[in-house]
C-alpha positions as CSV (number, residue, x, y, z in Angstrom):
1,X,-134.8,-0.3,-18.9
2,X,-133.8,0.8,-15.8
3,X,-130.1,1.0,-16.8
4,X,-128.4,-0.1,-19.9
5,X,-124.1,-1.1,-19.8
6,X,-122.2,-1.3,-22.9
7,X,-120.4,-4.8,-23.2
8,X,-119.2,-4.3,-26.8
9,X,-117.4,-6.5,-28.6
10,X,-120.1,-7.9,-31.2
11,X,-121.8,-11.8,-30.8
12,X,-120.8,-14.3,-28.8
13,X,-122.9,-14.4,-25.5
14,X,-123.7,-17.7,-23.6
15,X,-124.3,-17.6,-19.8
16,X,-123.7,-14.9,-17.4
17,X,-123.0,-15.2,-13.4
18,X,-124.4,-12.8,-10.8
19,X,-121.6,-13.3,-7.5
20,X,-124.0,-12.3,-4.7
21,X,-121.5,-11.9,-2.5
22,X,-118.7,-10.2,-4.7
23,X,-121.2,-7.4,-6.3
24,X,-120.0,-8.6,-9.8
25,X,-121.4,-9.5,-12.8
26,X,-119.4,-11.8,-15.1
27,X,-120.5,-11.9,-19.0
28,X,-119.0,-14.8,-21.1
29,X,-118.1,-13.5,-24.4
30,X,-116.9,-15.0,-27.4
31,X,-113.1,-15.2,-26.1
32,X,-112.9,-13.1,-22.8
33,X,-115.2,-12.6,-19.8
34,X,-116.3,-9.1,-19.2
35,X,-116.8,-7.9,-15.1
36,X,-119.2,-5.5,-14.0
37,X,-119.8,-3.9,-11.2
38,X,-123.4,-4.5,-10.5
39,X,-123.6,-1.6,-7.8
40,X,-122.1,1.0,-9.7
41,X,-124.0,-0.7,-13.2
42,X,-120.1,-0.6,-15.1
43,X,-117.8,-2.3,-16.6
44,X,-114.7,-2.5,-14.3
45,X,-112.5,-5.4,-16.1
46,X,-111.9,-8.3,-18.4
47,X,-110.6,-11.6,-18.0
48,X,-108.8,-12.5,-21.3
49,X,-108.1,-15.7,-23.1
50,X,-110.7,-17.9,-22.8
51,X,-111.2,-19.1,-26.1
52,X,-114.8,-19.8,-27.2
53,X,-115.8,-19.5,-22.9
54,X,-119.4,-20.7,-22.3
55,X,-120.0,-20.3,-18.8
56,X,-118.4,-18.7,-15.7
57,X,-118.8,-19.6,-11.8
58,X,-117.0,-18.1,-8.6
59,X,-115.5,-19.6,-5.0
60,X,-116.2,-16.9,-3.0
61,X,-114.2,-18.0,-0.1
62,X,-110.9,-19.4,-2.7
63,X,-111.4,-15.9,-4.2
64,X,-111.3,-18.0,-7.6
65,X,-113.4,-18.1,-10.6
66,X,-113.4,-20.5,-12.8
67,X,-114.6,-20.3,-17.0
68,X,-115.1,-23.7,-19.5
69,X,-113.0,-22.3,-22.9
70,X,-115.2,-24.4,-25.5
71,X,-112.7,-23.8,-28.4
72,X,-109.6,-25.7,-26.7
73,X,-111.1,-27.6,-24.2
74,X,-109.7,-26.5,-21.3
75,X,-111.0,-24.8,-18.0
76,X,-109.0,-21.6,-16.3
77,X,-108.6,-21.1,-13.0
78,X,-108.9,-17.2,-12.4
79,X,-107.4,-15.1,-9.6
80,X,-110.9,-12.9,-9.0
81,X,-108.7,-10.0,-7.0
82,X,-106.6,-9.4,-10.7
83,X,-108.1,-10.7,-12.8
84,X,-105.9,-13.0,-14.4
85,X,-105.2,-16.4,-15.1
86,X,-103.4,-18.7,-12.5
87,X,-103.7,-22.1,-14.6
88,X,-105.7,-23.9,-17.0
89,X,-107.1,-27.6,-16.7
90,X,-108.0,-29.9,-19.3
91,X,-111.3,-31.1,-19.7
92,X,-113.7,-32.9,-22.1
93,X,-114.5,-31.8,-25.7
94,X,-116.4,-28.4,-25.6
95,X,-116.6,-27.8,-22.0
96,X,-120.1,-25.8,-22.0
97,X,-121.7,-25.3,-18.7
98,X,-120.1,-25.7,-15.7
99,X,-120.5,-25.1,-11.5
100,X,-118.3,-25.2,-8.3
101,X,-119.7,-27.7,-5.5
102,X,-118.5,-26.4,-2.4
103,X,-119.1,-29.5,-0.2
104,X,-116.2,-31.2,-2.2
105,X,-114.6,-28.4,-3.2
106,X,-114.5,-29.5,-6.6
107,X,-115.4,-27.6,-10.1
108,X,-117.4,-29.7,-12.6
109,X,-117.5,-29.1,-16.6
110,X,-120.0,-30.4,-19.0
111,X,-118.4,-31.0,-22.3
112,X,-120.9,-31.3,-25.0
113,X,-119.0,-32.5,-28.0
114,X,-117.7,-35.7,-25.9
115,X,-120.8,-36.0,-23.8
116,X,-118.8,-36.2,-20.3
117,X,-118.2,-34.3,-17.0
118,X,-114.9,-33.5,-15.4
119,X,-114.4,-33.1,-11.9
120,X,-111.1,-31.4,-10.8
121,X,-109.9,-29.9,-7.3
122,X,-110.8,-26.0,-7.4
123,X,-107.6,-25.2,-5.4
124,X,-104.9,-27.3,-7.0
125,X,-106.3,-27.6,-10.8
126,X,-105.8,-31.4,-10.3
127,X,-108.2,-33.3,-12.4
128,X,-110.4,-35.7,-10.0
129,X,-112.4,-37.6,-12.8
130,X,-111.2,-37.3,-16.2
131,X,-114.1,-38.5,-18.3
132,X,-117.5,-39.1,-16.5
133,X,-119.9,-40.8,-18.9
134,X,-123.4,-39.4,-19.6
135,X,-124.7,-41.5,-22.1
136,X,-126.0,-37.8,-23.8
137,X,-125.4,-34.1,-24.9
138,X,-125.0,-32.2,-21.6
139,X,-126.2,-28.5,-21.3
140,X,-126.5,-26.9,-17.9
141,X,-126.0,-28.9,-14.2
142,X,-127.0,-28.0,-10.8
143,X,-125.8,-29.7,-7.2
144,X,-127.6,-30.7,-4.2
145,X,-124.3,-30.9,-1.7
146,X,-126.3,-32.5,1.0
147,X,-127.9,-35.0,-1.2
148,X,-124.4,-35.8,-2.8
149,X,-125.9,-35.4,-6.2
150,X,-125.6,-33.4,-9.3
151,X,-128.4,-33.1,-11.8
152,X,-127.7,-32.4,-15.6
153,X,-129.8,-31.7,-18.4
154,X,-129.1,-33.9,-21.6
155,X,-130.5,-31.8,-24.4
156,X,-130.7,-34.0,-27.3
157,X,-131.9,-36.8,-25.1
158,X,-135.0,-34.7,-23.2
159,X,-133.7,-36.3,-19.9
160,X,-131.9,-35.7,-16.8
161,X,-129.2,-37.0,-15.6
162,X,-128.1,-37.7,-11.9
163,X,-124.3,-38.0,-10.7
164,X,-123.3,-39.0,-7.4
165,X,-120.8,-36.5,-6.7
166,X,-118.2,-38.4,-3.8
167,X,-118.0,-41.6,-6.8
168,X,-118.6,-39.1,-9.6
169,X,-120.6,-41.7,-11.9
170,X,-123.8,-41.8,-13.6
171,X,-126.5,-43.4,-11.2
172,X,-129.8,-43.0,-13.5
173,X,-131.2,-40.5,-15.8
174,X,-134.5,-39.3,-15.9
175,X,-137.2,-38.4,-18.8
176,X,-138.4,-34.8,-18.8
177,X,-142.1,-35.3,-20.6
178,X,-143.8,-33.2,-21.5
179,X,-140.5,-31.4,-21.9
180,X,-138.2,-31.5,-24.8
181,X,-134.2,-30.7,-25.6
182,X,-133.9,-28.5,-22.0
183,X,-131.4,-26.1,-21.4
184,X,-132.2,-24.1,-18.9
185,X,-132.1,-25.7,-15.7
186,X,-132.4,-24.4,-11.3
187,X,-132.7,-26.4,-8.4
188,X,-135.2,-25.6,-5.4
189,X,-133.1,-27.4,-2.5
190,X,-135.4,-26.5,0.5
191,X,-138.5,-28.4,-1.7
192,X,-136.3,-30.4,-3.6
193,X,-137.6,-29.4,-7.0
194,X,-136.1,-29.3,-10.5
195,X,-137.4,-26.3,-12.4
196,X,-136.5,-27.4,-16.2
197,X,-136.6,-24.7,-19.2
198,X,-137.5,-26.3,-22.4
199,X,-137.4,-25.7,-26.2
200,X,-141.0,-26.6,-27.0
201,X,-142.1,-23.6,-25.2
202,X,-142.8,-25.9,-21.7
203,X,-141.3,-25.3,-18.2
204,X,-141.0,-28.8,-15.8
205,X,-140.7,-28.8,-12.3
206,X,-139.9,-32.1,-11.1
207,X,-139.4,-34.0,-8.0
């Protein structure tokens, strides 16, 4: 390796977020999110309380992040210039992945336990849709702004499903076979592709 940083802190890893922009990294880790500084390859803070924290995402121009707290089901809104918390906004059961859409300015969770989304405003912490339906476990969700659509994988269902974001409902969901139980999931906007990671060792790019 090129260069190795010491996280500590035992298990408990689930998704990390590289902020392009910001030169940080952010590691979600069991109950806290650990920032690095990926030009000087450190550790430079922590964001604390965020209880059983899958995923992390960042508004560059709010100067907000924003982490899904799996254990209490609850979202926090996170001042990126201190570090701390500013509010907390409830969400589905076992928020796991999550993103910020920047057309609406609106931060979407996937909760896996109640299989829903929640859309909320990413500057007030007001909570837009409360319980979108998805008809399946969600794992990890991508948006196309200009398409008005957000696509989500459904693990134990081995499909995709596709939101309109302005009426935030399900429109349709899609089969992934070949693939099975995806997790991983990117979007190529330009070519408007779906690259899909799978468990049964298979990556799907679809249309």
């Amino acid at each position: 390796p090129l260069k190795q940083i010491q996280i500590g802190g035992g298990s408990g890893w689930d998704y990390i977020f590289a902020d392009a922009d910001g030169r940080r990294l952010y590691v979600t880790h069991r109950t806290k999110v650990v920032v690095v500084d990926m030009d000087a390859n450190k550790v430079v803070g922590e964001i604390a309380d965020t209880p059983g924290v899958h995923g992390f995402v960042v508004a560059t121009e709010l100067k907000r992040g924003f982490s899904s707290n799996g254990q209490e089901n609850k979202a926090s809104i996170v001042d990126l210039e201190t570090l701390k918390t500013v509010m907390k906004v409830p969400t589905g059961g076992n928020p796991d992945a999550l993103l910020f859409e920047p057309k609406s300015g609106e931060v979407w969770t996937f909760n896996g336990r109640s299989s829903t989304a929640t859309a909320f405003d990413a500057k007030t912490g007001k909570v837009i849709a409360e319980a979108i339906g998805l008809e399946g476990k969600p794992e990890f969700g991508v948006a196309d702004s200009e398409a008005n659509r957000i696509y989500v994988n459904l693990e134990n269902k081995s499909e995709v499903a596709v939101l309109d974001i302005k009426e935030h409902k399900l429109l349709e969901k899609w089969p992934i076979a070949p693939g099975k139980e995806a997790t991983g999931l990117a979007i190529d906007v330009k070519n408007h592709r779906l690259i899909i990671g799978c468990a049964n060792s298979k990556m799907v790019m679809m249309d």
